[in-house]
N, C-alpha and C positions, 0 to 999 in steps of 0.2 A: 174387503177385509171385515171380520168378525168383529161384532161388540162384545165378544170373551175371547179369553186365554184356556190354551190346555198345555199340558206338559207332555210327556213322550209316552208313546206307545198307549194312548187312549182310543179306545174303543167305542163310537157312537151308533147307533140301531139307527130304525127308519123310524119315520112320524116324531122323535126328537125335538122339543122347542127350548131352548136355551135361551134367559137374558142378557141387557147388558150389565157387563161391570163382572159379570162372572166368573171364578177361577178353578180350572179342574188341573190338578197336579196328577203325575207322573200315574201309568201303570191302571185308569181307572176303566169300569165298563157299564157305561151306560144302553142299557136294550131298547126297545121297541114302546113309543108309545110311554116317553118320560119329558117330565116337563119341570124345566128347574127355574123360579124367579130371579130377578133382577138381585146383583150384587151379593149371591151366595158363593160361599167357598166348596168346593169338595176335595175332601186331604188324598193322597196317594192311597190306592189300591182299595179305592170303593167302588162296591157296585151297586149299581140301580137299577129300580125295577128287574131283580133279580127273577129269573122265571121257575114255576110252577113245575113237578113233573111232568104233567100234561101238556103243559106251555104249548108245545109246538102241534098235538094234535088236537087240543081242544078250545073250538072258537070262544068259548066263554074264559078262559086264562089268558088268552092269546091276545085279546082285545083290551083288556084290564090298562088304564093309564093309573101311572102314576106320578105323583105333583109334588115338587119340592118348592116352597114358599120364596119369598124375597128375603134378601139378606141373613139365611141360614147358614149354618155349620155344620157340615158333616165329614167329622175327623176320620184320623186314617182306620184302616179294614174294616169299618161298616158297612151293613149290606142290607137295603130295603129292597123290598120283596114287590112284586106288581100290584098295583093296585090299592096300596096304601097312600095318603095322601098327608101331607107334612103342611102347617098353615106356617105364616113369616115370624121370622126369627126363634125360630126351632133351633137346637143344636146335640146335635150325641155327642159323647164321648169316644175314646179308642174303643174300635173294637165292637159297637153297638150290633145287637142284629135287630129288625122289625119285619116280623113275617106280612103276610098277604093281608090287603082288605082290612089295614086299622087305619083313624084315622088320630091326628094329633094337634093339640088344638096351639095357639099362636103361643111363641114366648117360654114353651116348658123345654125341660132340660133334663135331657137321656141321658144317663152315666154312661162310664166304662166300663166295659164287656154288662151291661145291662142285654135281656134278651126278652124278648114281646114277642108271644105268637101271637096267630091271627083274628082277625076281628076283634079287636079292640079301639075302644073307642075312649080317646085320653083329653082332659079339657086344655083351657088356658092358664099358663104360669105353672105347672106341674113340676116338680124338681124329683126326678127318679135317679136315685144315690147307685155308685159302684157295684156290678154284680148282681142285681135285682132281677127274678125273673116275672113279669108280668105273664099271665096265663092266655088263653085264648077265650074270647067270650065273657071281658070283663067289662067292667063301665067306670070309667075313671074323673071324676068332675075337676073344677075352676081350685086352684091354687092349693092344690093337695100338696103335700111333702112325703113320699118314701124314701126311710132310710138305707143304708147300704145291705146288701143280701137279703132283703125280703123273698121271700117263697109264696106266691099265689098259684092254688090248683084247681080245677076244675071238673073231676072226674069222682067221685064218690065212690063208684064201682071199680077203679084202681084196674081198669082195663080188662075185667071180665063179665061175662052175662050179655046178653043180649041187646037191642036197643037200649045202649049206652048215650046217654044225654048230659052234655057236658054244659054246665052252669059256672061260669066265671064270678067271681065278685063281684060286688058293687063299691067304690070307695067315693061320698059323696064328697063336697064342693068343703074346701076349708080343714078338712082330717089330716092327721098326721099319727102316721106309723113309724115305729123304733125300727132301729134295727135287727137285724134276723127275727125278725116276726113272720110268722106265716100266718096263710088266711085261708079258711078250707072252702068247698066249692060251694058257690052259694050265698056264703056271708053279706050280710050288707055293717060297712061300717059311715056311722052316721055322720051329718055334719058336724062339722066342727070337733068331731069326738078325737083323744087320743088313744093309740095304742102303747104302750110301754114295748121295749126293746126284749125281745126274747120270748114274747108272746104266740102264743096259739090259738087263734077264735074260731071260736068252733061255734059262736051263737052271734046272733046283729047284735051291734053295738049300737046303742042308741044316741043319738045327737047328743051333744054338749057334754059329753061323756068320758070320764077317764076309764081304764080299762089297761089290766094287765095281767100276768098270770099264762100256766097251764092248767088247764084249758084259763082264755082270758077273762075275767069279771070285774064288774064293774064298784071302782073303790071311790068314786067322788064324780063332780061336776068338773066340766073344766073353770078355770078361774076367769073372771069377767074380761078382765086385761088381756089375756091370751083368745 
């Protein structure tokens, strides 16, 4: 007998480690080379370790483990991608996606239908609000707050010209972003800094910093208490 539950019609790959206390509800498909901690939930119709186009011809996608922490949450239709790794007591929301090869650090909190592409590297205590799209090739530190529908891009050349070099964000350790703020590729915004809701930055925000606007600038310090 199993130290987990699964529900009907789940789907397990090879190389597979499961803890105890663990619970996979109805409809879900775990692939090749996923490893889920002690006493996490996975809601109906999640997949894991989601595979790669290449996936099946290419030994470097194919080998790709991915790790779900102890005692996390991954609610229903979310779907992480191979080779992304989830630290304990992570949780998404409905509907998450996490592309390939990010990593996420212990305690932070993925909205619903939030969307992260790849390589991305997110700290601990992270709170990412409803709808938010995180970019590929960002850096995200310790106890950040993004608001609902933030837009981070990566691509400066909007997908023309040649050796195209795509630069994610930087959001350091303590920042908090409004909602629907976007952030263009590149930006770094600083510790502790805030963004106002509706905002554009189009330049670094520098630590302790208020900042709001299009494009966003900076109108004050943040206040000692906060």
């Amino acid at each position: 007998m199993s130290d987990y539950t699964t529900g009907n019609n789940v789907r397990i790959g090879d190389n597979v480690k499961i803890g105890a206390g663990v619970k996979i509800e109805d409809n879900v498909v775990i692939y090749d080379n996923v490893q889920i901690g002690e006493n996490t939930n996975i809601g109906p119709n999640v997949v894991l370790g989601h595979p790669l186009g290449s996936y099946y011809s290419d030994p470097e996608y194919k080998n790709l483990e991915t790790t779900i922490g102890k005692n996390c949450i991954i609610r229903v239709n979310s779907v992480i991608y191979c080779g992304t790794n989830f630290a304990d007591n992570v949780a998404t929301g409905t509907s998450a996606v996490v592309r390939e090869r990010c990593t996420v650090g212990e305690g932070t909190r993925i909205g619903t239908l939030v969307q992260f592409e790849n390589d991305t590297v997110v700290g601990k205590n992270v709170l990412i609000e409803t709808a938010t799209h995180i970019t590929a090739f960002m850096k995200i530190g310790d106890n950040v707050f993004i608001g609902p529908q933030v837009v981070c891009t990566n691509d400066n050349q909007m997908g023309r010209g040649k050796d195209i070099k795509l630069i994610g964000p930087t959001i350091e350790d303590d920042a908090r972003i409004g909602g629907n703020a976007i952030l263009l590729p590149g930006v770094k915004v600083g510790r502790n800094s805030v963004v106002g809701a509706g905002s554009v930055v189009t330049r670094d925000v520098e630590p302790n910093t208020m900042a709001y606007g299009v494009p966003a600038k900076p109108v004050g310090k943040v206040p000692e208490p906060e």
